[in-house]
C-alpha positions in Angstrom: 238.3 -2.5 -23.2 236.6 -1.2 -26.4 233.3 -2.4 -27.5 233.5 -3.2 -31.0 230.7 -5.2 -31.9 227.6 -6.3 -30.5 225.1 -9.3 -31.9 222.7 -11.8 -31.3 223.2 -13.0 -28.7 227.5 -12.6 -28.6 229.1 -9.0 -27.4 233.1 -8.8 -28.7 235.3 -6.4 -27.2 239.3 -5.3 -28.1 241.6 -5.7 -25.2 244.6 -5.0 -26.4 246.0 -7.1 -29.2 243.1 -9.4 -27.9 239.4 -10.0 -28.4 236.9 -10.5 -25.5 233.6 -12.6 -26.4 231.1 -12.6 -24.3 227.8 -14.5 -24.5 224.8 -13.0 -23.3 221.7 -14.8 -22.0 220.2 -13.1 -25.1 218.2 -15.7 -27.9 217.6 -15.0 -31.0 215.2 -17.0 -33.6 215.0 -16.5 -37.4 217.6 -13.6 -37.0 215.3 -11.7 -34.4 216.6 -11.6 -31.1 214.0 -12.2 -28.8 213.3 -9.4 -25.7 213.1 -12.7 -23.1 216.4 -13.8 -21.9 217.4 -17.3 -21.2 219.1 -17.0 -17.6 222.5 -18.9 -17.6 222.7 -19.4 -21.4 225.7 -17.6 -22.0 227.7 -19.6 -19.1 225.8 -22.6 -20.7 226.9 -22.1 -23.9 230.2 -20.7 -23.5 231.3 -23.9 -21.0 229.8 -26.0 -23.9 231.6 -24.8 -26.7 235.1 -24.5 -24.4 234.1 -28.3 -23.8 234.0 -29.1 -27.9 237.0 -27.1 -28.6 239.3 -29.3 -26.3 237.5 -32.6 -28.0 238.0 -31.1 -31.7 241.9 -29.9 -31.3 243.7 -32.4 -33.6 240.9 -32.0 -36.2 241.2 -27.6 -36.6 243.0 -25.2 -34.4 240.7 -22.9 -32.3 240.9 -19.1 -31.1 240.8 -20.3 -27.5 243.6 -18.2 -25.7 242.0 -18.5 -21.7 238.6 -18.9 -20.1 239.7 -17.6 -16.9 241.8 -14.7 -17.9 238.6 -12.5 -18.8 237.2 -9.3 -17.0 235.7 -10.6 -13.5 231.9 -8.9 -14.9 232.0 -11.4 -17.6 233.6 -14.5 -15.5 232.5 -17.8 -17.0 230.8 -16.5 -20.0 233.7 -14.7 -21.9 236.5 -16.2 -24.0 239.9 -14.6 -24.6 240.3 -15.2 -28.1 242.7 -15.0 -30.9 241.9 -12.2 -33.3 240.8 -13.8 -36.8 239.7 -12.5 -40.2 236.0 -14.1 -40.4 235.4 -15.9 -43.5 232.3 -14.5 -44.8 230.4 -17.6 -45.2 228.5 -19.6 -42.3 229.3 -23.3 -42.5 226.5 -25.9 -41.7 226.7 -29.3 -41.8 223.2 -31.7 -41.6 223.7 -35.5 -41.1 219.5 -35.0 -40.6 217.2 -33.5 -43.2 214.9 -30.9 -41.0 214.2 -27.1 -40.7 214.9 -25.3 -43.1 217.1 -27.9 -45.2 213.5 -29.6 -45.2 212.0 -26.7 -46.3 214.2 -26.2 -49.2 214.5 -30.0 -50.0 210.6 -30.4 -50.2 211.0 -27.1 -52.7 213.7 -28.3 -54.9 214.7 -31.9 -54.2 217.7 -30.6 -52.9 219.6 -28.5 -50.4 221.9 -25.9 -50.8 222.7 -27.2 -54.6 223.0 -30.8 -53.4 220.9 -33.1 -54.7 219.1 -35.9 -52.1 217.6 -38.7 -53.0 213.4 -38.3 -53.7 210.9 -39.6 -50.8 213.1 -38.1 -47.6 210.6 -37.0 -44.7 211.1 -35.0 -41.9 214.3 -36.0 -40.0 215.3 -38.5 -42.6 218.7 -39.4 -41.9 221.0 -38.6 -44.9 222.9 -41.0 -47.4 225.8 -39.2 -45.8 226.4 -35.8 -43.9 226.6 -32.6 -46.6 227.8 -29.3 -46.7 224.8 -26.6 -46.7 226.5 -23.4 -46.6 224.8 -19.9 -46.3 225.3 -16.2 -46.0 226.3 -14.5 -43.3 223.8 -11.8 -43.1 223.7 -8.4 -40.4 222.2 -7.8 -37.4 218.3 -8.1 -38.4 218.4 -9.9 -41.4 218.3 -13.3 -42.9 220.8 -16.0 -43.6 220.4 -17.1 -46.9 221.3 -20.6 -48.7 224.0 -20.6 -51.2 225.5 -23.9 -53.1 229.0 -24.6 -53.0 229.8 -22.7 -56.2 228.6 -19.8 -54.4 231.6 -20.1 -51.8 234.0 -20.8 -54.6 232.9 -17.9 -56.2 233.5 -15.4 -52.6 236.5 -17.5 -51.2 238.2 -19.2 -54.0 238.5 -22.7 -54.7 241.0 -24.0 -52.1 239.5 -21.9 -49.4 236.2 -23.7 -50.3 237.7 -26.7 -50.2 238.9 -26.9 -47.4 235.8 -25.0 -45.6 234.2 -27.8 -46.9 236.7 -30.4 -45.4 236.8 -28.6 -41.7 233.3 -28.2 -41.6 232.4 -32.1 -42.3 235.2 -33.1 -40.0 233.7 -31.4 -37.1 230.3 -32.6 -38.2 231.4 -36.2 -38.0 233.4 -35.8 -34.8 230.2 -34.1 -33.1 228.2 -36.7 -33.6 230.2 -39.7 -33.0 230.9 -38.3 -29.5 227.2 -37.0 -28.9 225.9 -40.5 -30.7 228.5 -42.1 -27.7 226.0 -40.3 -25.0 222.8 -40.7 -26.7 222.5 -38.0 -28.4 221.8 -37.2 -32.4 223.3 -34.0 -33.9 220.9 -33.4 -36.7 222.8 -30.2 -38.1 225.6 -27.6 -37.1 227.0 -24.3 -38.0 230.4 -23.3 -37.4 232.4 -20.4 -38.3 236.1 -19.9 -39.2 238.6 -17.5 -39.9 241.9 -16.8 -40.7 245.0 -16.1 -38.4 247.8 -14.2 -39.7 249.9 -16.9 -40.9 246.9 -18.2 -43.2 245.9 -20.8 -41.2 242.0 -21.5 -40.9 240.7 -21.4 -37.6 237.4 -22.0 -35.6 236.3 -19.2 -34.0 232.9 -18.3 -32.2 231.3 -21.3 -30.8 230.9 -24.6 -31.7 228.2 -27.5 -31.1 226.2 -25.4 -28.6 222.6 -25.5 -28.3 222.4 -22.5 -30.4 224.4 -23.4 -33.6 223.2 -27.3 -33.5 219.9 -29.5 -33.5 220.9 -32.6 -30.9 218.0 -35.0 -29.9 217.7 -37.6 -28.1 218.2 -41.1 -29.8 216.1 -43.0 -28.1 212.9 -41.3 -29.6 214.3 -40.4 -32.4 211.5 -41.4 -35.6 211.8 -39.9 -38.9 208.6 -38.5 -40.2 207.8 -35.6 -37.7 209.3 -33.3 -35.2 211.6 -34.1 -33.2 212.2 -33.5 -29.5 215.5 -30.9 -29.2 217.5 -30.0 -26.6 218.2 -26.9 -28.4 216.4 -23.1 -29.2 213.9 -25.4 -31.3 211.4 -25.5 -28.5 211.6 -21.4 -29.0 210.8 -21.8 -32.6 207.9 -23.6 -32.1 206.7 -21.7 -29.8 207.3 -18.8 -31.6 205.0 -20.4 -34.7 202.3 -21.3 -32.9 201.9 -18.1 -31.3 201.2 -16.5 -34.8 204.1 -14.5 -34.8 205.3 -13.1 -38.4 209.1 -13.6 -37.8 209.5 -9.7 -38.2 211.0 -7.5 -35.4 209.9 -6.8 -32.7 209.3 -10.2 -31.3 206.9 -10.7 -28.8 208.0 -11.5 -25.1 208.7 -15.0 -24.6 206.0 -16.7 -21.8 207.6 -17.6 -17.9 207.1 -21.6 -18.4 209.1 -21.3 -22.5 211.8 -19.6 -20.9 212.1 -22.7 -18.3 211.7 -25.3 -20.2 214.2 -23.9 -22.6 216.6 -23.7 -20.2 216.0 -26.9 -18.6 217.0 -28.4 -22.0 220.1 -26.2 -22.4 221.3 -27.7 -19.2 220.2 -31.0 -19.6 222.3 -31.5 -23.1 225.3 -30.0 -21.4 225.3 -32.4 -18.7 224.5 -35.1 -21.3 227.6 -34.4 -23.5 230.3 -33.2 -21.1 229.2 -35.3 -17.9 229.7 -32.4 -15.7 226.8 -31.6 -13.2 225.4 -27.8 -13.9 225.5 -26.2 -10.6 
């Protein structure tokens, strides 16, 4: 196998017309990968997003090829995977108005280009779910905002289109399932590609605790944080402890690594109803 690219938190390798991605236990907050691990975040997330590709089949096809037939170093947190040509926009969808959509909204009124009604606080749920796209910046930099006309302009019309389409469709889907187990996605990110015949594809992962916000409905209360089972816990952390959001990040303290994880496996077991051994 051939290293070919290593990020985040996600190593990809060439094995022969094939790509191996492997998740690491790696974190990474505000584009800066953290030096503290997360142990058993890359089996979490991986089983997680093998989970969601199965439930989101009939809506887009997937680069899923075998979970088992992977090198036996990287057993249960590498995908065999279909080799796509990466669009060059990350796709995020928010049925929930918080981070940095509420950042931006409490700026401009608006998110991404789209317009929201005035007097949303944090966590407001949202008339109805919209597409926030954003750049897909390198290793050590920041993702950036861009309205729809932005994509048009890099992709085309149709391409945007229908970016726009997939992206909502798995955004609805995620949440009516997660809603099911009383759970509220507040936002996702997925990325998508094309395979050679031109068809668009989802590739990477998909409503994990890394590309999503999911908390839990029952104290769910628009007007202030919210409790997430997801690398929000990190953030926080990482705010109160002063930290300028520039590299190098500080190490991450014993009991924030724990708890983190704890919440990784808790959503997982939520969702898929597997027990994490």
């Amino acid at each position: 196998m051939e290293l070919l690219h290593s990020g985040k938190v996600r190593d990809l390798y060439a094995d022969g017309d094939d790509l191996i991605l492997v998740a690491s236990d790696r974190i990474s907050i505000y584009d800066v990968v953290l030096p503290t691990p997360i142990p058993d975040k890359g089996r979490l997330l991986t089983a997680l997003s093998l989970w969601w590709f199965e439930q989101l089949a009939d809506l887009v096809p997937n680069h899923v090829i075998s979970a088992t037939d992977v090198p036996a170093e990287f057993a249960g947190r590498a995908i065999r995977c279909r080799r796509l040509d990466m669009v060059p926009v990350e796709c995020v969808a928010r049925g929930y108005l918080t981070g940095g959509g509420f950042a931006e909204y409490q700026r401009t009124g608006a998110v991404s280009g789209v317009e929201l009604p005035r007097g949303l606080v944090e966590a407001s749920i949202l008339p109805k779910p919209i597409f926030t796209p954003s750049t897909k910046a390198p290793k050590g930099e920041h993702d950036e905002p861009i309205t729809y006309q932005q994509v048009v302009d890099k992709v085309g019309a149709e391409t945007a289109e229908q970016l726009h389409r997939i992206t909502l469709d798995v955004y609805r889907r995620g949440a009516e399932i997660a809603a099911d187990r009383g759970i509220l996605v507040a936002d996702t990110k997925i990325e998508l590609g094309w395979a050679p015949d031109g068809t668009l594809v989802l590739g990477d992962e998909v409503l994990t605790s890394d590309s999503s916000r999911f908390w839990p409905a029952e104290s769910y209360q628009p007007g202030r944080a919210q409790f997430s089972y997801d690398k929000q816990y990190v953030r926080d952390w990482a705010t109160e402890s002063g930290w300028d959001r520039q590299g190098p990040a500080p190490e991450v303290p014993a009991e924030v690594v724990e708890a983190t994880r704890a919440r990784y496996v808790e959503v997982y077991e939520k969702l898929t109803g597997n027990h994490w051994a």
